[in-house]
C-alpha positions in Angstrom: -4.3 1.5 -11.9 -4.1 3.1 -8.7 -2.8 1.3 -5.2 -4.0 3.0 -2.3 -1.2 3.3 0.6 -2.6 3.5 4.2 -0.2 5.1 6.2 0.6 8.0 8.7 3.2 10.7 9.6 6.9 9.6 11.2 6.3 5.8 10.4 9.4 4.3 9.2 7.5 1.1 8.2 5.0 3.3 6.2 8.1 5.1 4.5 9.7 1.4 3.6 6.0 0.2 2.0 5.9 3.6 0.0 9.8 2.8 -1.3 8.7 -0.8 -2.5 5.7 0.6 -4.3 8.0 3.5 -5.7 10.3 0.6 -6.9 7.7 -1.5 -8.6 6.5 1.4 -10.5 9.6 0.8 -12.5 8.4 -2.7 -13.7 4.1 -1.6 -13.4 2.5 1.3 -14.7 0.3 2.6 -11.4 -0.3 5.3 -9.2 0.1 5.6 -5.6 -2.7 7.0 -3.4 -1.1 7.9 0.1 -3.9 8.2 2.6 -3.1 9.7 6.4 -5.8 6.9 8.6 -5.2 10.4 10.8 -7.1 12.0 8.8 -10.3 10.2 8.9 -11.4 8.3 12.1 -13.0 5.6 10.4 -9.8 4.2 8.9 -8.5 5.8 12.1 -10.4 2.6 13.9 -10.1 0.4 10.8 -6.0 0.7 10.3 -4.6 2.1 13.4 -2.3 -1.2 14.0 -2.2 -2.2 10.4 -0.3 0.1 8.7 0.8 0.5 7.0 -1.4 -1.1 4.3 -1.3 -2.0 0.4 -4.6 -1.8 -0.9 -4.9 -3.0 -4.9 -8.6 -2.8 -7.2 -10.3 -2.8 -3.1 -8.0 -5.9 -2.3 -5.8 -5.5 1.3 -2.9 -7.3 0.2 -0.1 -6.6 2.7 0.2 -4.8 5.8 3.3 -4.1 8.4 6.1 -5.1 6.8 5.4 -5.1 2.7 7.6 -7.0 0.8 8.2 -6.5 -2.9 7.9 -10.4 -3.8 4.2 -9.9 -2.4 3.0 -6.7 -4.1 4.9 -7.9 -7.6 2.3 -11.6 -7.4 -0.5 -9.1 -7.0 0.2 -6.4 -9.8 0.6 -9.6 -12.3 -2.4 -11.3 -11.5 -3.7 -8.4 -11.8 -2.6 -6.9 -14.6 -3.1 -10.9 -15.9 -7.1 -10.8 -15.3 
């Protein structure tokens, strides 16, 4: 499974989100896919006061602040279905 991480460059909040996902790789078996929105002007437009943003199987499924609690329901319905 992969989890795609909207972020950018210098974003504390972005670094947070990518430590919680680094954390609950211990528990899941994924990969993390850091995207810059900076690099690409539509999710530029789409993310710019979103991220950063948690993306599982096409899902949004947190944004701004992540919390662990949130992305952990996620991964085990996931991994459930």
């Amino acid at each position: 499974m992969i989890i795609n991480l909207y972020s950018k460059t210098n974003c504390p909040l972005c670094d947070k989100a990518k430590q919680v996902l680094q954390e609950l790789q211990k528990e899941f078996s994924f990969q993390i896919n850091e995207i810059d929105i900076y690099q690409d002007d539509v999710l530029l437009e789409k993310y710019q006061l979103m991220i950063p943003v948690v993306e599982i199987d096409g899902e949004e499924v947190a944004f701004g602040i992540v919390q662990k609690d949130v992305i952990r329901k996620r991964l085990l319905e996931v991994g459930n279905s």
